[in-house]
PyMOL Python script that loads the backbone (N, CA, C, O; Angstrom):
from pymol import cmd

cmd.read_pdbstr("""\
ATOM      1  N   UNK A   1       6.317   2.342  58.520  1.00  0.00           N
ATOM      2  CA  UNK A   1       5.998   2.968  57.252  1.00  0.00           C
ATOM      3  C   UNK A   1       4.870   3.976  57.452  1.00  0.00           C
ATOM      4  O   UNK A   1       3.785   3.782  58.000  1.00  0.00           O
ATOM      5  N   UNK A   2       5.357   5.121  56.880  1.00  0.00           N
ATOM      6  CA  UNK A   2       4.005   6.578  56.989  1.00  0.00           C
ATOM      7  C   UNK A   2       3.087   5.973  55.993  1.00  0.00           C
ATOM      8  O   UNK A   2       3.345   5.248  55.033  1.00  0.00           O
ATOM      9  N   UNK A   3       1.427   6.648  56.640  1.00  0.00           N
ATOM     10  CA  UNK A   3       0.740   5.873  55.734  1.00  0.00           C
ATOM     11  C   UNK A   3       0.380   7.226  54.692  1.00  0.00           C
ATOM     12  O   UNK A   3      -0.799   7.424  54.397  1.00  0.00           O
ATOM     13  N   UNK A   4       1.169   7.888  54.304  1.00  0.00           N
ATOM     14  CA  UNK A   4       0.863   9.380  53.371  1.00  0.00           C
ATOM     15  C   UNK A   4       0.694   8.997  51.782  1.00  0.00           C
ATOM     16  O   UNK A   4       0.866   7.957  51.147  1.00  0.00           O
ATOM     17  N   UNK A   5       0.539   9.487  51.655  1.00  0.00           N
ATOM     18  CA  UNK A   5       0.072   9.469  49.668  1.00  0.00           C
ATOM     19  C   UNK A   5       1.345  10.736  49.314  1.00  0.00           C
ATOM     20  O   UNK A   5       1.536  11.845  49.813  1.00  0.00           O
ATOM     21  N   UNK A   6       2.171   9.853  48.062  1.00  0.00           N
ATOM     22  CA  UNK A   6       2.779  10.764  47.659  1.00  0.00           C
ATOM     23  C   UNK A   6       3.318  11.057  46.350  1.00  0.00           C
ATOM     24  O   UNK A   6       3.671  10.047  45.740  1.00  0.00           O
ATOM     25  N   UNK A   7       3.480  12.149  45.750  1.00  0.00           N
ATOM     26  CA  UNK A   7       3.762  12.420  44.169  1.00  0.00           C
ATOM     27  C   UNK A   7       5.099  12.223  43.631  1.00  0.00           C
ATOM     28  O   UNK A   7       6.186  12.622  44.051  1.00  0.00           O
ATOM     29  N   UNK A   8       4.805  11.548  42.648  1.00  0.00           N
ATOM     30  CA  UNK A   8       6.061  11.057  41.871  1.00  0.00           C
ATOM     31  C   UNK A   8       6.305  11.781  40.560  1.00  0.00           C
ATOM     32  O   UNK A   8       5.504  11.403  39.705  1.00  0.00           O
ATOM     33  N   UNK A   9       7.170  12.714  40.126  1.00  0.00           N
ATOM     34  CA  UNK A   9       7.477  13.370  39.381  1.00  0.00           C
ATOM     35  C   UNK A   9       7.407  12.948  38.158  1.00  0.00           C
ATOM     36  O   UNK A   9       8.404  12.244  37.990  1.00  0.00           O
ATOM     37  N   UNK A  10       6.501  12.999  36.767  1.00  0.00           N
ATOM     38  CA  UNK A  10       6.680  12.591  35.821  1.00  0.00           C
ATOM     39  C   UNK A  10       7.602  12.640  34.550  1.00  0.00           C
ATOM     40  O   UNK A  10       7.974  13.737  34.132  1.00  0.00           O
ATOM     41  N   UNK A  11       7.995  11.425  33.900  1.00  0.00           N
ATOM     42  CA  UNK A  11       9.506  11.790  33.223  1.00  0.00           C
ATOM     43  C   UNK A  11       8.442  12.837  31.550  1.00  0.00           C
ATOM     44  O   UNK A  11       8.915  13.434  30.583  1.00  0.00           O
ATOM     45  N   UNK A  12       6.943  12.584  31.976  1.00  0.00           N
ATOM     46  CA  UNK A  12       6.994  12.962  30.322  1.00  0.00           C
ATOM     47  C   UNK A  12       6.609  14.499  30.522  1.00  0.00           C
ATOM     48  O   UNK A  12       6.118  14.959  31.553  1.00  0.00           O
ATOM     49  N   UNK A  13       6.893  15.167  29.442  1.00  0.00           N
ATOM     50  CA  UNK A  13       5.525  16.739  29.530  1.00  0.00           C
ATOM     51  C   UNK A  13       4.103  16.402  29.767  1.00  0.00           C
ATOM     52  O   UNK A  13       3.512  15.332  29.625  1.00  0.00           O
ATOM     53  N   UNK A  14       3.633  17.728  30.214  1.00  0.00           N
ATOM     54  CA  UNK A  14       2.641  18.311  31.142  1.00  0.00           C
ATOM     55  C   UNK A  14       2.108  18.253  29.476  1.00  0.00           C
ATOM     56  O   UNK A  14       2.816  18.834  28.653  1.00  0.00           O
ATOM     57  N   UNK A  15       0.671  17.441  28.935  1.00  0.00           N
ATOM     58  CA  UNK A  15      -0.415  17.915  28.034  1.00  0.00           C
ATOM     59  C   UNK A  15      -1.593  18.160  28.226  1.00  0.00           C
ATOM     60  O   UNK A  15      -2.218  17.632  29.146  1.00  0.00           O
ATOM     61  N   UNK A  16      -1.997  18.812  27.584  1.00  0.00           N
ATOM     62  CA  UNK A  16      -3.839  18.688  27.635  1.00  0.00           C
ATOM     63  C   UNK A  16      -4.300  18.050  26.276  1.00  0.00           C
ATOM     64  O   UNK A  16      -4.343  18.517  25.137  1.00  0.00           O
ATOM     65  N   UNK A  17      -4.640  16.780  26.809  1.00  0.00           N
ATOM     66  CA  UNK A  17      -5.664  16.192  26.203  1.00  0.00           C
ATOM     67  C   UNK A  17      -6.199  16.414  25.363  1.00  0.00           C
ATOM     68  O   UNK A  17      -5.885  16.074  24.222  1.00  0.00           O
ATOM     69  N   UNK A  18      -7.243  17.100  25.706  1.00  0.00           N
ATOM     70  CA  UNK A  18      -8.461  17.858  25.045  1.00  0.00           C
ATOM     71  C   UNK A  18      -7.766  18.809  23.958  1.00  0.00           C
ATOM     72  O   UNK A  18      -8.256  18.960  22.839  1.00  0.00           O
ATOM     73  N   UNK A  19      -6.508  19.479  24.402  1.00  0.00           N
ATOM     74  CA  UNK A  19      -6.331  20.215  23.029  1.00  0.00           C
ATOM     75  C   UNK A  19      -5.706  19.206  22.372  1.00  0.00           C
ATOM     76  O   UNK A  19      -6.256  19.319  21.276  1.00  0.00           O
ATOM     77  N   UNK A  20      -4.761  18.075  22.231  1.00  0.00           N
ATOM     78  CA  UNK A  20      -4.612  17.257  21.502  1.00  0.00           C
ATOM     79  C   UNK A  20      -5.530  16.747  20.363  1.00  0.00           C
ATOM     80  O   UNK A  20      -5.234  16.858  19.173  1.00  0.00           O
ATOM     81  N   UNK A  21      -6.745  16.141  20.857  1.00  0.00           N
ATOM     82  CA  UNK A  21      -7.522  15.722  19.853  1.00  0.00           C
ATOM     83  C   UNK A  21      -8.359  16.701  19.852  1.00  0.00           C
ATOM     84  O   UNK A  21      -9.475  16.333  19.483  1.00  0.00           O
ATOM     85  N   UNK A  22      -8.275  17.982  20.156  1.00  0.00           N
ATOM     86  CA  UNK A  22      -8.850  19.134  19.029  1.00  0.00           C
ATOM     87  C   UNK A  22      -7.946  19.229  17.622  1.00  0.00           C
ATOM     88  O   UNK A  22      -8.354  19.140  16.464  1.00  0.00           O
ATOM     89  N   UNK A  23      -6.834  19.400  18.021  1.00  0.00           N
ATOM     90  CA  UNK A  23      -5.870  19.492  16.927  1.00  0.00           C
ATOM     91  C   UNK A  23      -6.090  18.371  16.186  1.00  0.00           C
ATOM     92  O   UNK A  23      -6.220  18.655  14.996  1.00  0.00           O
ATOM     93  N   UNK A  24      -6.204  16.942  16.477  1.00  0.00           N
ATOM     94  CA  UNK A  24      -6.401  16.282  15.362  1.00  0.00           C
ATOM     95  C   UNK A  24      -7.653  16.032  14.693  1.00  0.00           C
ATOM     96  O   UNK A  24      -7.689  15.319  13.691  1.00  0.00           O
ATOM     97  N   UNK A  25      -8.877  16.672  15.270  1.00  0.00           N
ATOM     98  CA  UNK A  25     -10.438  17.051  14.730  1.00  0.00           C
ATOM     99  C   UNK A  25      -9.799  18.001  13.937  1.00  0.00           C
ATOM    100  O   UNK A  25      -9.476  17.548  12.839  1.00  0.00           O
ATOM    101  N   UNK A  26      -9.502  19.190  14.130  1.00  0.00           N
ATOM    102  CA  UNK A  26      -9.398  20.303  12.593  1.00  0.00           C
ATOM    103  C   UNK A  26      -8.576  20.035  11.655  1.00  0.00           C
ATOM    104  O   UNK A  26      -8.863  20.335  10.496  1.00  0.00           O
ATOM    105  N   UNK A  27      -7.037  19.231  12.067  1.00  0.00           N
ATOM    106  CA  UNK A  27      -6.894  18.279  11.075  1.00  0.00           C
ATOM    107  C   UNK A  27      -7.301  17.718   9.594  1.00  0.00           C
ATOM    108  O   UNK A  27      -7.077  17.836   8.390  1.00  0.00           O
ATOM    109  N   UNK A  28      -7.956  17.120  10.438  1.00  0.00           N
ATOM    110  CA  UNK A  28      -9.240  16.174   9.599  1.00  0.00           C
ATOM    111  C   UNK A  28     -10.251  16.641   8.932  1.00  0.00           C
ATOM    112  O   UNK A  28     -10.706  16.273   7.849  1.00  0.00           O
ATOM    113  N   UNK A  29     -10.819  18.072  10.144  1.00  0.00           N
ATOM    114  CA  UNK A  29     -11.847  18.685   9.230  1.00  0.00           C
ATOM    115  C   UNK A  29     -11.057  19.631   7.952  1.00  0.00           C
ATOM    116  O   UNK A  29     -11.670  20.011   6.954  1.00  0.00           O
ATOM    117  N   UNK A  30      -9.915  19.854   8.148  1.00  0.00           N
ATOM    118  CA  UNK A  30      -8.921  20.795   7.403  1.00  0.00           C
ATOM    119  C   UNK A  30      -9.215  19.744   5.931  1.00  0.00           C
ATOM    120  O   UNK A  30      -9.930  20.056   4.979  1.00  0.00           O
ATOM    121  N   UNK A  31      -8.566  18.664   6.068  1.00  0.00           N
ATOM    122  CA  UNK A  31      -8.744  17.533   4.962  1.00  0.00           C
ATOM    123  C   UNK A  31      -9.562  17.506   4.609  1.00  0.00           C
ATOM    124  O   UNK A  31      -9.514  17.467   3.379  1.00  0.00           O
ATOM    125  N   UNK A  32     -10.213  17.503   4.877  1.00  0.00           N
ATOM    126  CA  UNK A  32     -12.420  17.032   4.712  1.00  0.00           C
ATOM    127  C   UNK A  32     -12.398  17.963   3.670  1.00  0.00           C
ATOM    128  O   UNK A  32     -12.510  17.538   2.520  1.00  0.00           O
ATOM    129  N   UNK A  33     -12.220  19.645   3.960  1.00  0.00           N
ATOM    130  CA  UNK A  33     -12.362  20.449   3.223  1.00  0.00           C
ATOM    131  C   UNK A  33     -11.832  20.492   1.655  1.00  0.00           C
ATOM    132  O   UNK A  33     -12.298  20.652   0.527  1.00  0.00           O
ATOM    133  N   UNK A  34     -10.595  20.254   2.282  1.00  0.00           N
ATOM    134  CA  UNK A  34      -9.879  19.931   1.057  1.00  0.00           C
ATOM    135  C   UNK A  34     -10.034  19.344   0.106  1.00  0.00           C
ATOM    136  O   UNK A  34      -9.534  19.748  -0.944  1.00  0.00           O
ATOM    137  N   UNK A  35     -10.842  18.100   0.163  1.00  0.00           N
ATOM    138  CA  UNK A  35     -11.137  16.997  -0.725  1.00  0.00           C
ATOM    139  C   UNK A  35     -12.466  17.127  -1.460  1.00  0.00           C
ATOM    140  O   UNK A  35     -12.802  16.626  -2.533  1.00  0.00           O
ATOM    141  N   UNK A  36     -13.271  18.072  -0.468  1.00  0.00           N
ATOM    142  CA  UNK A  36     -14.774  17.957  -0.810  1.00  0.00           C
ATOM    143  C   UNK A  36     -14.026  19.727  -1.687  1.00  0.00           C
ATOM    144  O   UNK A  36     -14.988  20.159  -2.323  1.00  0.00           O
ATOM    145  N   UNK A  37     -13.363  20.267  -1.795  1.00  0.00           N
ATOM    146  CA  UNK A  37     -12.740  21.394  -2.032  1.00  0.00           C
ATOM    147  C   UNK A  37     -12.602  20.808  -3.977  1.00  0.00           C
ATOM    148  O   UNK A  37     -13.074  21.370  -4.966  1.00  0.00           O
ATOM    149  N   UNK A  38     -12.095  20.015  -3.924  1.00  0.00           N
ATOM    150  CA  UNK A  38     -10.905  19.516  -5.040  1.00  0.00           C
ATOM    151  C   UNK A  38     -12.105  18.444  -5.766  1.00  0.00           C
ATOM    152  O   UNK A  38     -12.180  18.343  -6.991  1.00  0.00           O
ATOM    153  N   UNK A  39     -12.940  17.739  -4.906  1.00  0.00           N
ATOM    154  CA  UNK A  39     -14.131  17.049  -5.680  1.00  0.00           C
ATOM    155  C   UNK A  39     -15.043  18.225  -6.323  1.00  0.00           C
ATOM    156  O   UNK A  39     -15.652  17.940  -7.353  1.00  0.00           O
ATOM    157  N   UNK A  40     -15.149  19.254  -5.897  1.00  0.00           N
ATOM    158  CA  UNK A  40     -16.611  20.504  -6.401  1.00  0.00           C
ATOM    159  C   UNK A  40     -15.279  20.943  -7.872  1.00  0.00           C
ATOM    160  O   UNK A  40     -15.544  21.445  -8.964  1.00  0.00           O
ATOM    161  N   UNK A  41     -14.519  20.710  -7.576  1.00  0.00           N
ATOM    162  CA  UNK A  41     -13.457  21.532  -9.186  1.00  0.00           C
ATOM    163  C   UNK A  41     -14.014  21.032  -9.735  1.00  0.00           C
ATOM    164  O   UNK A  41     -15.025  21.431 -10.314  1.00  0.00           O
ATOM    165  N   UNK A  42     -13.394  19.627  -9.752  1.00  0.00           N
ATOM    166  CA  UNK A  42     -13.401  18.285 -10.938  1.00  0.00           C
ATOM    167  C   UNK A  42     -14.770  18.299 -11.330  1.00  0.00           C
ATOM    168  O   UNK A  42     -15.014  18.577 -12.505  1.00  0.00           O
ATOM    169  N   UNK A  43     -15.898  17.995 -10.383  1.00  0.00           N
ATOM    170  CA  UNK A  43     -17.223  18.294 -11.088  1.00  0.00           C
ATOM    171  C   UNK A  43     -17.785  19.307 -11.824  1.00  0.00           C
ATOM    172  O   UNK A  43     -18.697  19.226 -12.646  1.00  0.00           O
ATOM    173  N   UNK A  44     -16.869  20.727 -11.285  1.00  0.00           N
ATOM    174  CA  UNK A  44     -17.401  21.989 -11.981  1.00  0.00           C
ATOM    175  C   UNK A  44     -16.827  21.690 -13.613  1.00  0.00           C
ATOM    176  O   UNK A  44     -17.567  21.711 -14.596  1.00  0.00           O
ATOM    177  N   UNK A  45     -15.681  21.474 -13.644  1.00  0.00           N
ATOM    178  CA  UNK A  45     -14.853  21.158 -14.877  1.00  0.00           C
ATOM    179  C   UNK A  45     -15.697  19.914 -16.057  1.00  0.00           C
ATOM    180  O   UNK A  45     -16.114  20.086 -17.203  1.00  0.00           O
ATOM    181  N   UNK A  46     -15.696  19.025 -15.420  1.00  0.00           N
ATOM    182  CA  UNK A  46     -16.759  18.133 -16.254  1.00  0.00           C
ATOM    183  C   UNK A  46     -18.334  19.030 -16.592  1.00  0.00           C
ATOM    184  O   UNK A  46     -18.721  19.191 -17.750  1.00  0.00           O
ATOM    185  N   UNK A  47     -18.819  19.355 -15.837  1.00  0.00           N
ATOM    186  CA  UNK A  47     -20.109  20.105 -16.083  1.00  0.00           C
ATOM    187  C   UNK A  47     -19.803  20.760 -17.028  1.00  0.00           C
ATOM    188  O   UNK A  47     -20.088  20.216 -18.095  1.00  0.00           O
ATOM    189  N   UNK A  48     -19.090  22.216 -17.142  1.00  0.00           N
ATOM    190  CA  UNK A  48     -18.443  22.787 -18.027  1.00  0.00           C
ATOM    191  C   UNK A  48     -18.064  22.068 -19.568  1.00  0.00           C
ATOM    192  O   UNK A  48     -18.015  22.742 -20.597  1.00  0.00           O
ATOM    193  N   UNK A  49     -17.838  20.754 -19.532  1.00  0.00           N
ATOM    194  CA  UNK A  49     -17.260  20.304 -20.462  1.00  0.00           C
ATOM    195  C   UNK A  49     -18.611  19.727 -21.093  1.00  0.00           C
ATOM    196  O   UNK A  49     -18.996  19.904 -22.249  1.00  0.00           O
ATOM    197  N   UNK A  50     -19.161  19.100 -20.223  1.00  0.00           N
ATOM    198  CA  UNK A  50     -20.695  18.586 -20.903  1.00  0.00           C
ATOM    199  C   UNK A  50     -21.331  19.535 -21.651  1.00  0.00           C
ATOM    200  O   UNK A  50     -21.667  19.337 -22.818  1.00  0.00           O
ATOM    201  N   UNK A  51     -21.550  20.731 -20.952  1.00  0.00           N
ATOM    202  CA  UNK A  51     -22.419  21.521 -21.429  1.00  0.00           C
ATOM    203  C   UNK A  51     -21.858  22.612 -22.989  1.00  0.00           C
ATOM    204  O   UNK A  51     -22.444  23.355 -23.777  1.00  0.00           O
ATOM    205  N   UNK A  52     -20.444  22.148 -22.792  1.00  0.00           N
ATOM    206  CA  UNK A  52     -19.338  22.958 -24.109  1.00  0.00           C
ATOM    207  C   UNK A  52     -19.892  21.879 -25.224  1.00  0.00           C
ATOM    208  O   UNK A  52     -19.992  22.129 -26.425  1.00  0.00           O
ATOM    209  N   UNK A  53     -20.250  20.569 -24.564  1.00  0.00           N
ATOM    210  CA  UNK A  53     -20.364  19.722 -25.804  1.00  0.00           C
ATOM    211  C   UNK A  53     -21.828  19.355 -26.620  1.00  0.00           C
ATOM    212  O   UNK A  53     -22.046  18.738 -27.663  1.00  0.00           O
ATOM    213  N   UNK A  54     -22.679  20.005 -25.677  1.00  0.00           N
ATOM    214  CA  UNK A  54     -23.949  20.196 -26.223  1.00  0.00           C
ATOM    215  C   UNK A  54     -24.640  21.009 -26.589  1.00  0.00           C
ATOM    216  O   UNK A  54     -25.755  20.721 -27.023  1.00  0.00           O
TER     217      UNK A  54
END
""", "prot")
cmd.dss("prot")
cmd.show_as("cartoon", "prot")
cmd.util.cbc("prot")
cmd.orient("prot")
């Protein structure tokens, strides 16, 4: 038996990592936005409404 080191062809695709869970960080920060986006309405809207009522 040769004592060599040798490569075995992989059945899956070639990824990078690192861009993987980049993509799922902006994701998330995408969401983040969104919510803290859609919470500043709802508060602007109530404010608005408080201040219509006083």
């Amino acid at each position: 038996m040769p004592n060599q080191m040798f490569e075995v062809a992989s059945p899956f695709e070639e990824i990078d990592l690192a861009d993987g869970e980049g993509l799922a960080d902006d994701a998330l920060d995408a969401q983040s936005l969104e919510i803290n986006a859609r919470r500043a309405l709802v508060e602007n809207a109530e404010s608005l409404r408080l201040a219509r009522s006083l």
